[in-house]
C-alpha positions as CSV (number, residue, x, y, z in Angstrom):
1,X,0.0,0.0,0.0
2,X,2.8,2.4,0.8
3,X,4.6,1.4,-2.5
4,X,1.6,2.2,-4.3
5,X,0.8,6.1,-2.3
6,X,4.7,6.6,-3.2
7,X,4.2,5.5,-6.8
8,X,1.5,8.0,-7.4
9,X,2.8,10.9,-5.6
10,X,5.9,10.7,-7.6
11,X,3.4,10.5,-10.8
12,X,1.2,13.7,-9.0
13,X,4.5,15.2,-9.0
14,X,6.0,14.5,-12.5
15,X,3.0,15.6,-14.1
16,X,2.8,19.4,-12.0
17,X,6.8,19.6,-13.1
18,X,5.2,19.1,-16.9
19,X,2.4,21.6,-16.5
20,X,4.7,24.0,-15.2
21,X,7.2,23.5,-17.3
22,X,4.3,24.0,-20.5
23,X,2.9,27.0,-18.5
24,X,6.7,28.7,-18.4
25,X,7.1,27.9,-22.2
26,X,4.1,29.4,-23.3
27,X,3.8,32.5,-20.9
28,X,1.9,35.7,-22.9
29,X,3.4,38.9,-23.1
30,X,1.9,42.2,-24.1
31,X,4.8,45.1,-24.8
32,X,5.5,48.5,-26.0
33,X,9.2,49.2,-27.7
34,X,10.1,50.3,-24.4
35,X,9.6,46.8,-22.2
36,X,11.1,45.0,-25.3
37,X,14.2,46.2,-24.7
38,X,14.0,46.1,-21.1
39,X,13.0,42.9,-21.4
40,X,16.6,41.7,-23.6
41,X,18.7,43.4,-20.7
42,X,17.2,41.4,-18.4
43,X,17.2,38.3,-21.0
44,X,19.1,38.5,-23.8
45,X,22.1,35.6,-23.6
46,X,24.9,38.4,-25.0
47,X,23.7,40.6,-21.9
48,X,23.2,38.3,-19.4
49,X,26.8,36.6,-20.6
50,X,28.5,40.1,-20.4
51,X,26.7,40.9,-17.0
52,X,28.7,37.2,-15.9
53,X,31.9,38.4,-17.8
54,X,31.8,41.5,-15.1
55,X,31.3,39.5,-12.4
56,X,34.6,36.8,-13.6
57,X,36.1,40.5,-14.1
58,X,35.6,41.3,-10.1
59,X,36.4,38.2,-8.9
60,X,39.8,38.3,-10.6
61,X,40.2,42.0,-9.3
62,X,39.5,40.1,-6.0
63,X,41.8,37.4,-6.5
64,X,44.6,39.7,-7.3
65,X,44.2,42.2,-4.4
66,X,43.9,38.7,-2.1
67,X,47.5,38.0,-3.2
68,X,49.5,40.8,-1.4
69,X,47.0,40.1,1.7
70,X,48.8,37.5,4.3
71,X,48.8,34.0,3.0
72,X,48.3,31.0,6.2
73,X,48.5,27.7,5.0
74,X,48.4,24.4,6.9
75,X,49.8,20.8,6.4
76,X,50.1,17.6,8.0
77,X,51.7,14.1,7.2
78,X,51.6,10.5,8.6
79,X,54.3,8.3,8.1
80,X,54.5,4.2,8.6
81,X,58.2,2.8,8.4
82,X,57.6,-0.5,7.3
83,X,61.2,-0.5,7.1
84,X,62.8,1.8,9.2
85,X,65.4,4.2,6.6
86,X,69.3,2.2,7.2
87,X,71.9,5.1,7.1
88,X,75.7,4.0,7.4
89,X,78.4,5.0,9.2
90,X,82.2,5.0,9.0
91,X,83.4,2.0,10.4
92,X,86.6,3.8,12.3
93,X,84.1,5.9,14.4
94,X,83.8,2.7,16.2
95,X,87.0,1.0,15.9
96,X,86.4,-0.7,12.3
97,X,89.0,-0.5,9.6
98,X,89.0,2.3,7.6
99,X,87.2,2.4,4.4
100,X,84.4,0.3,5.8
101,X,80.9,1.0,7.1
102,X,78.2,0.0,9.7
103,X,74.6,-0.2,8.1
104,X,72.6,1.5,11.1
105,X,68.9,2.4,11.3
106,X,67.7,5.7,12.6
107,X,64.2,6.8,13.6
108,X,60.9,5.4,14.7
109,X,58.2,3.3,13.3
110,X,55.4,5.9,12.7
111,X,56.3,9.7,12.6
112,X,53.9,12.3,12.5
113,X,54.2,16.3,11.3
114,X,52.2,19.0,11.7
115,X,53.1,22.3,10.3
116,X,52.1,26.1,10.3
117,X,53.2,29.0,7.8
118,X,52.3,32.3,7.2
119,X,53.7,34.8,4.7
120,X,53.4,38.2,4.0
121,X,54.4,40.2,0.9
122,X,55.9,43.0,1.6
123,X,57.0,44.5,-1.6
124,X,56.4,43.8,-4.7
125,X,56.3,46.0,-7.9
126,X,54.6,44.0,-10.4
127,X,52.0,43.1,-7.8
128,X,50.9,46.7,-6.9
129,X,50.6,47.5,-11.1
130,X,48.8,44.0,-11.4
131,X,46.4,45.6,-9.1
132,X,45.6,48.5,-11.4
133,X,45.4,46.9,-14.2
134,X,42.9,44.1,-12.6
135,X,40.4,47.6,-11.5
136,X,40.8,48.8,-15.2
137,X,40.1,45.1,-16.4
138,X,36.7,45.6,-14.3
139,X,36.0,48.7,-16.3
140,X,36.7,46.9,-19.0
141,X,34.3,44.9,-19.2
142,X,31.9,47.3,-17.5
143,X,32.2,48.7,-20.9
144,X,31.9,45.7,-22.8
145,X,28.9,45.1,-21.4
146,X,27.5,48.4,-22.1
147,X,28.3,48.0,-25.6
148,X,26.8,44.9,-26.3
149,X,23.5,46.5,-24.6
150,X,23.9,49.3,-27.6
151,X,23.6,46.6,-30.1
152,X,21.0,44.5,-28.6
153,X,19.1,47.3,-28.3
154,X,19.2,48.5,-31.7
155,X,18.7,45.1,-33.1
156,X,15.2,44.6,-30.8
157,X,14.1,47.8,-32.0
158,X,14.7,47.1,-35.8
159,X,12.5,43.7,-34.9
160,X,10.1,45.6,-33.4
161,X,9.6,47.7,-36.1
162,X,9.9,45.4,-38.4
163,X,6.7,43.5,-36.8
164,X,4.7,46.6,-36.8
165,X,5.1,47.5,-40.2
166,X,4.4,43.8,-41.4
167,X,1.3,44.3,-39.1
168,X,0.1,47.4,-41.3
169,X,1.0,46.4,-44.5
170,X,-1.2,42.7,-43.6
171,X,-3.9,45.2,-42.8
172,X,-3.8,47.2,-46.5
173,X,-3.2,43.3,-48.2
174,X,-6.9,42.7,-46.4
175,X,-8.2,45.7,-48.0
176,X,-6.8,45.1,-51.0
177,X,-8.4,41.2,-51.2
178,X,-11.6,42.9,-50.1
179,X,-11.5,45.3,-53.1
180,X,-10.4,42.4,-55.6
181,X,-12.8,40.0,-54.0
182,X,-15.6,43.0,-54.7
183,X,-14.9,43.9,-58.5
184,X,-14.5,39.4,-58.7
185,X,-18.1,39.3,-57.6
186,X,-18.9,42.5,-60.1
187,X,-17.3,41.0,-62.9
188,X,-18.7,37.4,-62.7
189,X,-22.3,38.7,-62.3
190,X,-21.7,40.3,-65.4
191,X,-20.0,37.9,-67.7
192,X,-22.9,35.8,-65.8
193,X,-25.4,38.4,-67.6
194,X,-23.1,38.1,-71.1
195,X,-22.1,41.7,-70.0
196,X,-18.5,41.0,-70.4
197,X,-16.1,38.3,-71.6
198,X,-14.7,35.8,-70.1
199,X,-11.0,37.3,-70.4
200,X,-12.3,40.1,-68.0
201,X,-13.7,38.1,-65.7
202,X,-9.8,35.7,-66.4
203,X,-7.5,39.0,-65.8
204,X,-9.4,40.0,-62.3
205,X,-9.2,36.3,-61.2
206,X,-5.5,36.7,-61.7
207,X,-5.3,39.7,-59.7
208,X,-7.8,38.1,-56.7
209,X,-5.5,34.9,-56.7
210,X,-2.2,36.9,-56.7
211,X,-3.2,39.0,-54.0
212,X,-4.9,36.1,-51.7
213,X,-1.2,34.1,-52.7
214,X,0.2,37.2,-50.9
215,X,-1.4,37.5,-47.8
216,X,-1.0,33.9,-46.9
217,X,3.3,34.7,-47.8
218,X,2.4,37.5,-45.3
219,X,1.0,35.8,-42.9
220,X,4.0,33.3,-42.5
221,X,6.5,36.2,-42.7
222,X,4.9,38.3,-39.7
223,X,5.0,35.0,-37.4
224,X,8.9,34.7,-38.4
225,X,9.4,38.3,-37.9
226,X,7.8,37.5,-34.1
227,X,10.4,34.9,-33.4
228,X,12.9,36.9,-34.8
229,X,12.0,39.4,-32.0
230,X,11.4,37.3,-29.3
231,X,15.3,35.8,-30.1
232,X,16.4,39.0,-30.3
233,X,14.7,40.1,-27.0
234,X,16.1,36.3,-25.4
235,X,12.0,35.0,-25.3
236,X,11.4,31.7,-25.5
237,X,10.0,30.7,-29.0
238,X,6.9,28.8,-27.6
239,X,5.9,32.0,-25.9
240,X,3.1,34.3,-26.9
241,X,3.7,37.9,-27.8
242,X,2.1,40.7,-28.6
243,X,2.7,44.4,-29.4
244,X,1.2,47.3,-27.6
245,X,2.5,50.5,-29.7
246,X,1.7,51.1,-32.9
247,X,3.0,52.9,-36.3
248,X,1.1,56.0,-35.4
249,X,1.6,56.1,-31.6
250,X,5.5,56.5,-31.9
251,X,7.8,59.2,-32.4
252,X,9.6,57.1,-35.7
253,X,11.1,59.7,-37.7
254,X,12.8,62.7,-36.3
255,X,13.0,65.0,-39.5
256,X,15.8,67.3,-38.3
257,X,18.6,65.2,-36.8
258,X,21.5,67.4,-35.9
259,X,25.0,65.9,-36.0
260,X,27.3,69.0,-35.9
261,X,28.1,68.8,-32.1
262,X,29.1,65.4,-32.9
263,X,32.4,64.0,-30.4
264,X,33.2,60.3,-31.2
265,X,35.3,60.0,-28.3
266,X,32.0,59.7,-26.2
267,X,31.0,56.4,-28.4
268,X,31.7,53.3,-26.1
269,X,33.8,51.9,-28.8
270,X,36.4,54.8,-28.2
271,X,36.1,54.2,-24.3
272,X,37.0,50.4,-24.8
273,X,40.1,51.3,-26.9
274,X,41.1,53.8,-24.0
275,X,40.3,51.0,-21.3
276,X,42.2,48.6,-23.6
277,X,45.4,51.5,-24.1
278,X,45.5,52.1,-20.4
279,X,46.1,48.5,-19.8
280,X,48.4,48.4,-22.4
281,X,50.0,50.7,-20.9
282,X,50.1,49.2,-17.2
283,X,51.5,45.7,-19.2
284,X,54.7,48.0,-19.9
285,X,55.0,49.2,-16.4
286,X,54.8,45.9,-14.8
287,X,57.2,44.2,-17.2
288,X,59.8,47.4,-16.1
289,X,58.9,46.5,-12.7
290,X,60.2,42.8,-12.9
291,X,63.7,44.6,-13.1
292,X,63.1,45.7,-8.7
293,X,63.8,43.1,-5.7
294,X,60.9,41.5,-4.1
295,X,60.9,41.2,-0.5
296,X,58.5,38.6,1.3
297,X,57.9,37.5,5.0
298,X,57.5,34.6,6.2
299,X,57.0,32.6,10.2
300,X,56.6,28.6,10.8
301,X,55.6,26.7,13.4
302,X,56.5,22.8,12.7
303,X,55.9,19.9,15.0
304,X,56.6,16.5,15.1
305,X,55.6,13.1,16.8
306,X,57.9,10.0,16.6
307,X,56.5,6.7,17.7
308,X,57.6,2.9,17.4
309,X,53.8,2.4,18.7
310,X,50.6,3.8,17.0
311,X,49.4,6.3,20.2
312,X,49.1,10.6,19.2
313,X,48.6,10.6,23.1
314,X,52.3,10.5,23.8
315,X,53.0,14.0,24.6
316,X,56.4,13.7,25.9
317,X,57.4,12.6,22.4
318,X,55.9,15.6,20.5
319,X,58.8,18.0,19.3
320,X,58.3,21.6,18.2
321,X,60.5,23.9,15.8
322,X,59.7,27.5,14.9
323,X,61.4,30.2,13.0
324,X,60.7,33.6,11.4
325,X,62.3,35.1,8.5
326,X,62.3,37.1,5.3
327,X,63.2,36.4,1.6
328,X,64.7,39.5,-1.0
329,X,64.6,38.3,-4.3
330,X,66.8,40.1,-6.7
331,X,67.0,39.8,-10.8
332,X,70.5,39.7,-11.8
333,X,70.1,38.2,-15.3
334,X,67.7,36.4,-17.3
335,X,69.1,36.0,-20.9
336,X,66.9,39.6,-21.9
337,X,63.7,38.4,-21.2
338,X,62.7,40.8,-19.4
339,X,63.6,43.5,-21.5
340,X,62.4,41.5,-24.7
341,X,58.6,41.9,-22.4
342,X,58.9,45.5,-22.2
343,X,59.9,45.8,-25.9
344,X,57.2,43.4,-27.3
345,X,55.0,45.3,-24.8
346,X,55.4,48.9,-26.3
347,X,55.0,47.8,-29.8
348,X,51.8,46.8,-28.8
349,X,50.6,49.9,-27.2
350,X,52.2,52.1,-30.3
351,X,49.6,49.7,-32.7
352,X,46.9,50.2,-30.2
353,X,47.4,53.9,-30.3
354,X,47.5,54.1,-34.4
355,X,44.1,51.8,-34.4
356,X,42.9,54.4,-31.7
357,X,43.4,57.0,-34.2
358,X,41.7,55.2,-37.4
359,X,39.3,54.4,-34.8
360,X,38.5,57.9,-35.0
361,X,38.3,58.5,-38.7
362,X,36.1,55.2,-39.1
363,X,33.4,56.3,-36.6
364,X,33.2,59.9,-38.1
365,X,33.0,58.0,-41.8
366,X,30.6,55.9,-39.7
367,X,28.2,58.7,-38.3
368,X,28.5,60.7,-42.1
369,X,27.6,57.1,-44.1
370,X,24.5,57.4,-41.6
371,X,23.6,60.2,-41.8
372,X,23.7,60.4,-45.8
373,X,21.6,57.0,-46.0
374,X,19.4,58.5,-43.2
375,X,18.4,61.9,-45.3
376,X,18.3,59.3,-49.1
377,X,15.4,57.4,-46.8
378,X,13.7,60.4,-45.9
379,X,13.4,61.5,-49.2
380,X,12.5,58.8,-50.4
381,X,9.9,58.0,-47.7
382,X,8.7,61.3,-48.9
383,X,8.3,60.4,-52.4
384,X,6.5,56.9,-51.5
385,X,4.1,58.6,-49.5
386,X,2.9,61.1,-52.1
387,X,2.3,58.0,-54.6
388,X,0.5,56.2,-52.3
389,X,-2.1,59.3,-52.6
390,X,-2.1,59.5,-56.5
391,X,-2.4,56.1,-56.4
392,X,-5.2,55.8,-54.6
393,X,-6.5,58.8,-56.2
394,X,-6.4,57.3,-59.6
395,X,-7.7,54.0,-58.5
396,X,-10.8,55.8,-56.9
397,X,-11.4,57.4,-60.2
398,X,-10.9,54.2,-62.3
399,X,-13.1,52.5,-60.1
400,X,-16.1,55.2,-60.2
401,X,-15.6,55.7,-63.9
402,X,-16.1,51.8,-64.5
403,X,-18.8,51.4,-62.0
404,X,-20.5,54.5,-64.2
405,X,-19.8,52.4,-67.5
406,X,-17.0,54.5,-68.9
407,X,-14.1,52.8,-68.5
408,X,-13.0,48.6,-68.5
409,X,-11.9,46.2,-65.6
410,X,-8.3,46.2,-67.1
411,X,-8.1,49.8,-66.1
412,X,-9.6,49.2,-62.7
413,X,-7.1,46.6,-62.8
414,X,-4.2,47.9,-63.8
415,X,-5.2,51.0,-61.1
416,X,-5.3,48.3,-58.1
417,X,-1.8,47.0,-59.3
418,X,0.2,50.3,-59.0
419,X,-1.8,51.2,-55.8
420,X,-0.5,47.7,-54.1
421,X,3.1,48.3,-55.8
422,X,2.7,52.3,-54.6
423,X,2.1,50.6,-50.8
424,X,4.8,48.1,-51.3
425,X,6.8,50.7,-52.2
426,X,5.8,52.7,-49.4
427,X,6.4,50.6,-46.8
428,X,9.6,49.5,-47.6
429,X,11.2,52.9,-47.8
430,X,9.6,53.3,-44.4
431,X,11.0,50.3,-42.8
432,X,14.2,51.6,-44.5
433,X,14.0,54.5,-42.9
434,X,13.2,53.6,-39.3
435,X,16.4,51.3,-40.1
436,X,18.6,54.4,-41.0
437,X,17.0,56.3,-38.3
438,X,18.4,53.3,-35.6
439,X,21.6,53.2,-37.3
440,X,22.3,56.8,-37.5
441,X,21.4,57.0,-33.0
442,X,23.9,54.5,-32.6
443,X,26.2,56.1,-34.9
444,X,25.7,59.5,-33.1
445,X,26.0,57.9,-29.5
446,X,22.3,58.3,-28.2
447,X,21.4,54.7,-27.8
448,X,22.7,54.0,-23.9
């Protein structure tokens, strides 16, 4: 009976792990732009592993700084003699001819050792450097961090926008399939009547097929642009998200865009190089520093038990030694390694500091490529948007002049194909532009 209460609450319990589990993978979520990205610093595997890369980044500060503290280390050893170590001695010491010796055995059975040492560094060049350069290590990767937030942020908001914009063009394809499924039903009843032929009833069947071909490829591409977000926001796939803003409810375009007070030394990509020079830098100093004497001390407190019986109790055969002292290390010569450190050490810094400088030039030839592709999208933007209106416009008349017996399907036709290809047209400069406009914020800095 117990066997069988055990067996099912271990089957109770495997299936709440599962519904859990399915409940965690298929959580809903409901955000604006703003808890997206919030959402991938708190998620995001880059971030998170970045965040971890600061904390490795401390701990090795901490390990460093924990080497100059006092170091107390403890040991202990049991020894059983099976055979007792034979030492030999002169055999004139005890009245033997010369030239020969007495095989004697020295020592107890069991021996056993206990022993205490502290040290202290007391000096230490390339250990006090080490230490600066483990706190600018930190920063390091402070910055790294902060850096790989920049881009995950930029790509979650191209995502997002990219899902918003699929969102509103799905919502102009179902208002173009209602038009085409409108002058379908107009056409047929006439060619039903012997109105018109066959052909004109054929050519808007082309159109209503092409279009309905369309929204199902639009359908599929707005559920991959969803798990492209959710990967880029560090979402699990199975879950269920949805998007609060919409097109018209943000601030997309910002039509003058000033970039004159422009400094690329406050883009985190100059600030890493710094980070990376300053501990360049601090490499060279610690190298010259293996050149000075080190100077270490050092106490030990040793004690021994010998015994030709197994008993620790024995207290009158427990021997104690102690001693205190120092150690000075000096270099005198090492074949030019040292120096051959320092050397390959500056070189290094004297490339850093040229990349620092094309560093420079590239993000200013970055921030000017942005800004050029930023104001060609704009335009163009522009441009799209005014055809979408004489679009429309001439596909309103086309349709009223046909509906009024003046003109044929082909033209109503032909009106509805440049409106969807003005749309089209439309939305992909504005997608390109929202792009450019992402680009050209991380380009200037403003994306934190």
């Amino acid at each position: 009976m117990k066997q069988k209460i055990f067996f099912l609450l271990i089957i109770s319990f495997y299936i709440s792990s599962n519904i859990k589990a399915q409940k965690s993978n298929n959580e809903t979520y409901g955000f604006s732009l703003q808890q997206s990205v919030e959402f991938a610093n708190k998620n995001q595997v880059d971030i998170v592993n970045a965040q971890y890369d600061e904390v490795i980044a401390k701990a090795k500060v901490n390990e460093i700084f924990g080497s100059g503290l006092p170091q107390v280390n403890a040991s202990g050893t049991f020894n059983d003699f099976l055979q007792i170590p034979t030492q030999l001695i002169p055999g004139e010491f005890f009245g033997g001819k010369p030239g020969t010796f007495i095989p004697i055995q020295f020592g107890t059975q069991y021996n056993t050792t206990g022993d205490v040492g502290i040290s202290q560094l007391l000096f230490d060049g390339s250990f006090l450097v080490g230490l600066q350069a483990s706190k600018t290590y930190f920063e390091l990767s402070q910055k790294n961090s902060t850096r790989t937030k920049i881009e995950t942020d930029a790509l979650v908001m191209k995502a997002y926008y990219s899902v918003l914009i699929a969102e509103e063009k799905m919502t102009l394809i179902d208002a173009n399939v209602e038009r085409l499924k409108k002058l379908y039903d107009d056409t047929k009843a006439l060619n039903d009547n012997g109105m018109v032929e066959k052909i004109d009833l054929d050519r808007v069947s082309v159109a209503y097929n092409n279009i309905k071909v369309e929204k199902e490829k639009m359908v599929r591409f707005i559920a991959l642009s969803y798990n492209l977000l959710k990967f880029q926001m560090g979402m699990d796939q199975k879950a269920t998200l949805t998007l609060t803003d919409k097109l018209n409810s943000l601030e997309l375009i910002n039509w003058d865009v000033k970039t004159e007070d422009f400094d690329y030394t406050k883009r985190i990509e100059y600030s890493i190089m710094e980070a990376e020079r300053k501990l360049d830098a601090l490499n060279i100093k610690r190298y010259k520093m293996a050149f000075y004497p080190s100077l270490a001390a050092f106490a030990d407190i040793n004690t021994n038990l010998y015994e030709n019986k197994f008993d620790l109790s024995g207290s009158e055969h427990w021997y104690q030694t102690s001693l205190v002292g120092a150690k000075l290390t000096l270099p005198i010569f090492d074949a030019q390694q040292r120096h051959s450190r320092v050397v390959q050490a500056q070189f290094t810094l004297k490339k850093l500091e040229n990349e620092e400088k094309n560093l420079g030039n590239s993000l200013n030839l970055q921030l000017t490529s942005a800004k050029t592709t930023y104001d060609n999208s704009i335009a163009s933007l522009k441009v799209q948007k005014d055809n979408i209106t004489l679009a429309e416009n001439v596909y309103n008349v086309t349709k009223k002049k046909y509906e009024n017996g003046q003109g044929t399907n082909l033209e109503v036709v032909t009106a509805q194909t440049a409106l969807k290809e003005a749309q089209d047209n439309y939305y992909g400069a504005l997608y390109d532009a929202i792009v450019a406009k992402v680009d050209l914020d991380k380009a200037l800095g403003n994306i934190k």
